[in-house]
Backbone as CSV, one residue per row, in Angstrom:
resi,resn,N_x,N_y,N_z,CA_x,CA_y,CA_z,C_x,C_y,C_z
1,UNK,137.275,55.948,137.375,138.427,56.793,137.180,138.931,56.589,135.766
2,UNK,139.034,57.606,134.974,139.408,57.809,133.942,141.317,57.238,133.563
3,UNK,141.262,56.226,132.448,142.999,55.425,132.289,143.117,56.698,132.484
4,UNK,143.267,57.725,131.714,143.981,58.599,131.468,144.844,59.391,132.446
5,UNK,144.270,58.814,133.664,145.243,59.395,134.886,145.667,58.772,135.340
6,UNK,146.722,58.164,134.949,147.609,56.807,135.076,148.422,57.204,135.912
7,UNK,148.834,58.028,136.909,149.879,58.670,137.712,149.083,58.599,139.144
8,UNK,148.619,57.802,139.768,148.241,58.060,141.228,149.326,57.230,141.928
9,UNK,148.966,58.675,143.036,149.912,58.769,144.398,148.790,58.688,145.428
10,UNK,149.316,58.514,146.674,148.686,58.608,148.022,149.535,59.270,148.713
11,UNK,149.229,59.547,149.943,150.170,59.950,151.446,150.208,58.546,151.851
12,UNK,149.349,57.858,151.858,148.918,56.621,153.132,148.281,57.585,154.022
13,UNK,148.265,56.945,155.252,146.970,57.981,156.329,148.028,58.759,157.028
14,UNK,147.529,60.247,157.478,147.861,60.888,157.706,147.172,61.161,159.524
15,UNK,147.421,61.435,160.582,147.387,61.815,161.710,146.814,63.678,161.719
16,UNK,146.573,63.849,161.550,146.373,65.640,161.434,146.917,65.776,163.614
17,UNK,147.949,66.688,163.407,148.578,67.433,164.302,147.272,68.243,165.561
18,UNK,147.839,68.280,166.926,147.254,69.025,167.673,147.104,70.732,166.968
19,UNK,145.701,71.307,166.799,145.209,72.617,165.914,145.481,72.584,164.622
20,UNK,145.319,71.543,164.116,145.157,70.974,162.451,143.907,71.360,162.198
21,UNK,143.828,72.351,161.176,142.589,73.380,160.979,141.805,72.826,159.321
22,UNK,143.363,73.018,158.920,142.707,72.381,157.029,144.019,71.637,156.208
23,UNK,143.664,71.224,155.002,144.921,70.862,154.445,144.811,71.450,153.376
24,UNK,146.475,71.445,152.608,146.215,72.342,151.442,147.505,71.439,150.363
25,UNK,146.544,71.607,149.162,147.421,71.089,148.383,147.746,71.266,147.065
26,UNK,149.131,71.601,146.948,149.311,72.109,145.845,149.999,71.533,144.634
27,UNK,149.972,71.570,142.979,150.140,70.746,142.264,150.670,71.840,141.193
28,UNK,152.115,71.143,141.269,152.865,72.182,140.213,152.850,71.546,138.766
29,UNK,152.600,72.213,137.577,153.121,71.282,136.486,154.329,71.751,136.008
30,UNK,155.513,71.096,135.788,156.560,71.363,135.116,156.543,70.855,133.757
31,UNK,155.770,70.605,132.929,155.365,69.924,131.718,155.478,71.105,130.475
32,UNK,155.824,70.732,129.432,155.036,72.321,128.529,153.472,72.185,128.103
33,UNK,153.372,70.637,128.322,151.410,70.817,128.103,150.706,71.105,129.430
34,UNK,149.350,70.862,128.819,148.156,71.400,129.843,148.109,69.866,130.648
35,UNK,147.335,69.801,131.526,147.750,68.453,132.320,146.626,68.454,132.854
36,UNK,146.028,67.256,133.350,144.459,66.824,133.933,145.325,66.495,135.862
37,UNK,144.691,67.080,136.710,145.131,66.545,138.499,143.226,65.929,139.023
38,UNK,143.045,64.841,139.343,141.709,64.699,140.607,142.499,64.415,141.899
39,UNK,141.986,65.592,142.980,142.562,65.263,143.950,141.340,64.490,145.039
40,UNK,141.841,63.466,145.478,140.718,62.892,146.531,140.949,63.108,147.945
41,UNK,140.232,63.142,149.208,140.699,63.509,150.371,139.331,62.182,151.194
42,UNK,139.875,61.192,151.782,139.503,60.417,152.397,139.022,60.425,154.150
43,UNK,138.475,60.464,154.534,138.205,60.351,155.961,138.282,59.230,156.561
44,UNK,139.255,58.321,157.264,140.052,57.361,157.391,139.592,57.229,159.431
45,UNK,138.234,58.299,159.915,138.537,58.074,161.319,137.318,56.901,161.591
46,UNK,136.747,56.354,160.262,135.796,55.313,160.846,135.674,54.404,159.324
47,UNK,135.845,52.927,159.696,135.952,52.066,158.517,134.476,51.695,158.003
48,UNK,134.450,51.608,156.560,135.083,51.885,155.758,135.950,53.382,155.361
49,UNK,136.499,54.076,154.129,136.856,55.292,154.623,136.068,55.453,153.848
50,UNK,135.660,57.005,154.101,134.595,57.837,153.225,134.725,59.346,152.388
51,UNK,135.033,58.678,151.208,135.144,59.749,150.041,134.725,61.269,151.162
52,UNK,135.325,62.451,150.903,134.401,63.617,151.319,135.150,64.570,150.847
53,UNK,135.906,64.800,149.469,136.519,66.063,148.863,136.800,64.868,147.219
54,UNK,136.741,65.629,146.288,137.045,65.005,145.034,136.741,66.172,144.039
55,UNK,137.520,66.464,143.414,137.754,68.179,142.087,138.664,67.208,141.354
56,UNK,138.760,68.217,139.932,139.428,67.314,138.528,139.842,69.041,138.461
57,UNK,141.199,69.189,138.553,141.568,70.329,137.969,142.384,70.490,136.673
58,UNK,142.546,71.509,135.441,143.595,70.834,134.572,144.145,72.366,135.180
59,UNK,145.675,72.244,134.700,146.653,72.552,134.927,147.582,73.567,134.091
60,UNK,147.766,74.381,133.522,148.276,74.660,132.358,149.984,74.771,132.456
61,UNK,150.605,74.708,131.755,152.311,74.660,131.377,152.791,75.659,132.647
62,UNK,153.521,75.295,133.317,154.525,75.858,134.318,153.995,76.788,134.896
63,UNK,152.981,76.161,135.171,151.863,76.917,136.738,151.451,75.732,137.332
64,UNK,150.635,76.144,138.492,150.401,75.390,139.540,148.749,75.626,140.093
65,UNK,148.124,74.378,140.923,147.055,75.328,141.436,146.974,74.683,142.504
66,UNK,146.024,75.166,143.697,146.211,75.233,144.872,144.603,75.036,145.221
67,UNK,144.349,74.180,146.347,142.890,73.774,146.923,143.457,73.411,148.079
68,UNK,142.538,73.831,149.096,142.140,73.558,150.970,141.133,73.204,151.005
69,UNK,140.979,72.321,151.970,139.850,71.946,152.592,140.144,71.747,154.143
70,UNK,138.723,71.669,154.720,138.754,71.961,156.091,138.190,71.005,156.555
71,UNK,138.644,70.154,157.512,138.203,68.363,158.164,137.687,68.631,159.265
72,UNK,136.778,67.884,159.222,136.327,67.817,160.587,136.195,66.158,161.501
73,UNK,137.577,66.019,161.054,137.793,64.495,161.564,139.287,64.522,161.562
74,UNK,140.048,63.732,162.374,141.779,63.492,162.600,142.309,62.908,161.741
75,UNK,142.160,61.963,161.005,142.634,61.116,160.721,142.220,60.912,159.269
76,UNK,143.263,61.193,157.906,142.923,61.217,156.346,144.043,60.950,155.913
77,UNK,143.372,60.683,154.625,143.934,60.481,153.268,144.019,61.286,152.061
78,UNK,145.091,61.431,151.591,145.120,62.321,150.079,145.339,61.027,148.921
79,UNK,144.729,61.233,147.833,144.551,60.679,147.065,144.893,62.243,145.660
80,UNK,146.348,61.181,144.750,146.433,62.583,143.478,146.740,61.995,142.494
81,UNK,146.022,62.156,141.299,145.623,61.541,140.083,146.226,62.598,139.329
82,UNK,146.985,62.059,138.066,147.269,62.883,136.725,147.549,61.960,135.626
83,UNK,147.457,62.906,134.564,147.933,61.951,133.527,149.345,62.382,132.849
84,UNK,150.024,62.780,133.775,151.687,62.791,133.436,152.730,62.994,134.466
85,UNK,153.855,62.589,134.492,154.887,62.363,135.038,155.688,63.806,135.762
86,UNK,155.443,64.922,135.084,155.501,65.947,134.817,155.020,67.097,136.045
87,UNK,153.946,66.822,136.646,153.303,67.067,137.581,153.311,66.813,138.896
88,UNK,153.925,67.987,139.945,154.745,67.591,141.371,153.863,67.899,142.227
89,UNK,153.262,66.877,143.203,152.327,67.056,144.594,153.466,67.468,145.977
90,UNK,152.811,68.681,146.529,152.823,69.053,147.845,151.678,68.969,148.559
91,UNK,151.231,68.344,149.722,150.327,68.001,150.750,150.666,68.284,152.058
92,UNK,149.901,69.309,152.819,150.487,69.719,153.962,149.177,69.896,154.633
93,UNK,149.454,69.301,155.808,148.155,70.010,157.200,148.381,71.023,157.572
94,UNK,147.757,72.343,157.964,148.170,73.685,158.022,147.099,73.640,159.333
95,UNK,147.772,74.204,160.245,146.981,75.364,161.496,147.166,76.972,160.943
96,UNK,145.601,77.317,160.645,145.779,78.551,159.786,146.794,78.641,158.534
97,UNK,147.763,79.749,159.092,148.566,80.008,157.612,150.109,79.020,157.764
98,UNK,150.070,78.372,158.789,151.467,77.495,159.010,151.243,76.100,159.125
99,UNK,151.810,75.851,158.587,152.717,74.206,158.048,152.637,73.499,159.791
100,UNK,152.221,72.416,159.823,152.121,71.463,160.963,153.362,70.638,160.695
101,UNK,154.454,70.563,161.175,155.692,69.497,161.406,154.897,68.318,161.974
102,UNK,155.262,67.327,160.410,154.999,65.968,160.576,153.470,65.994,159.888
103,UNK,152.874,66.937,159.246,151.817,66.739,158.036,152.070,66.684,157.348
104,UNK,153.199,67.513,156.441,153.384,67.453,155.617,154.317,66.601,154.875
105,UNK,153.472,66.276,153.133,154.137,65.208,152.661,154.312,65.926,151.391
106,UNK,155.981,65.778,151.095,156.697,66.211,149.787,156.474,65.261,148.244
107,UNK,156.762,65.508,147.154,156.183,64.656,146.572,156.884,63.681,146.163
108,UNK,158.531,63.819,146.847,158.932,62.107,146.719,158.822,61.455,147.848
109,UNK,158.030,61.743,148.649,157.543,60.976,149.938,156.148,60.116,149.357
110,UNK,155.435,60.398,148.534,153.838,60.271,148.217,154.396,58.332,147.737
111,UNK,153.364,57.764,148.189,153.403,56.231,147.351,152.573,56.074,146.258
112,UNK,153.107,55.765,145.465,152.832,55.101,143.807,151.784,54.305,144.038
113,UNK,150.191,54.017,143.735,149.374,52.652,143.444,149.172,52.890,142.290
C-alpha cells in the first residue's frame, strides 16, 4: 500500500441484513484537488479473511464516485484508503435500490487504523 494513502478507515465487520443483495460505496471529495480513494471489501465469513474487491479510484474536486459490489457471503469488511482528510466515506448494504437499517456506516462512524 502506497504512504501516500495515509487516511485509512474501516467499518470493522459488518453482518449484511436478511436480503442483503450488494454494497455500495460512495466517496465524496470536498477538497479543491484531485484525490487518490482504494477501496477494499473483505470476506470475513471464514478465517483468515479474504481480499475479494480492491479498485484505486482518483477523485476530482467536489465530486464523488460510486462502486457496488455483490457478496456472496454474510459477513464483511470495508476497507477506505486516501491520501487526504478532505474525502468523506458512505458504506451501506443495499437490498436492491434500498438502504438495509443497521448496514449502513456514515463516515464519522468508520474507525481510523
Amino acid at each position: 500500500m502506497p504512504a501516500l494513502l495515509k487516511y485509512r478507515y474501516t467499518t470493522g465487520p459488518i453482518s449484511g441484513s436478511q436480503y442483503h443483495n450488494n454494497i455500495r460505496i460512495v466517496a465524496l471529495n470536498n477538497g479543491t484537488k484531485r484525490h487518490s480513494v482504494r477501496i477494499k471489501i473483505y470476506n470475513l465469513d471464514h478465517l483468515p479473511k479474504e481480499l475479494v474487491y480492491e479498485e484505486t479510484f482518483t477523485v476530482s474536486s467536489k465530486t464523488q464516485i460510486k462502486t457496488e459490489y455483490i457478496p456472496s457471503f454474510e459477513l464483511y469488511e470495508v476497507q477506505l484508503l486516501t491520501d487526504s482528510s478532505m474525502v468523506y466515506f458512505w458504506v451501506g448494504g443495499r437490498s436492491g435500490n434500498e438502504n438495509l437499517p443497521g448496514n449502513t456506516v456514515l463516515n464519522q462512524e468508520l474507525i481510523r487504523f
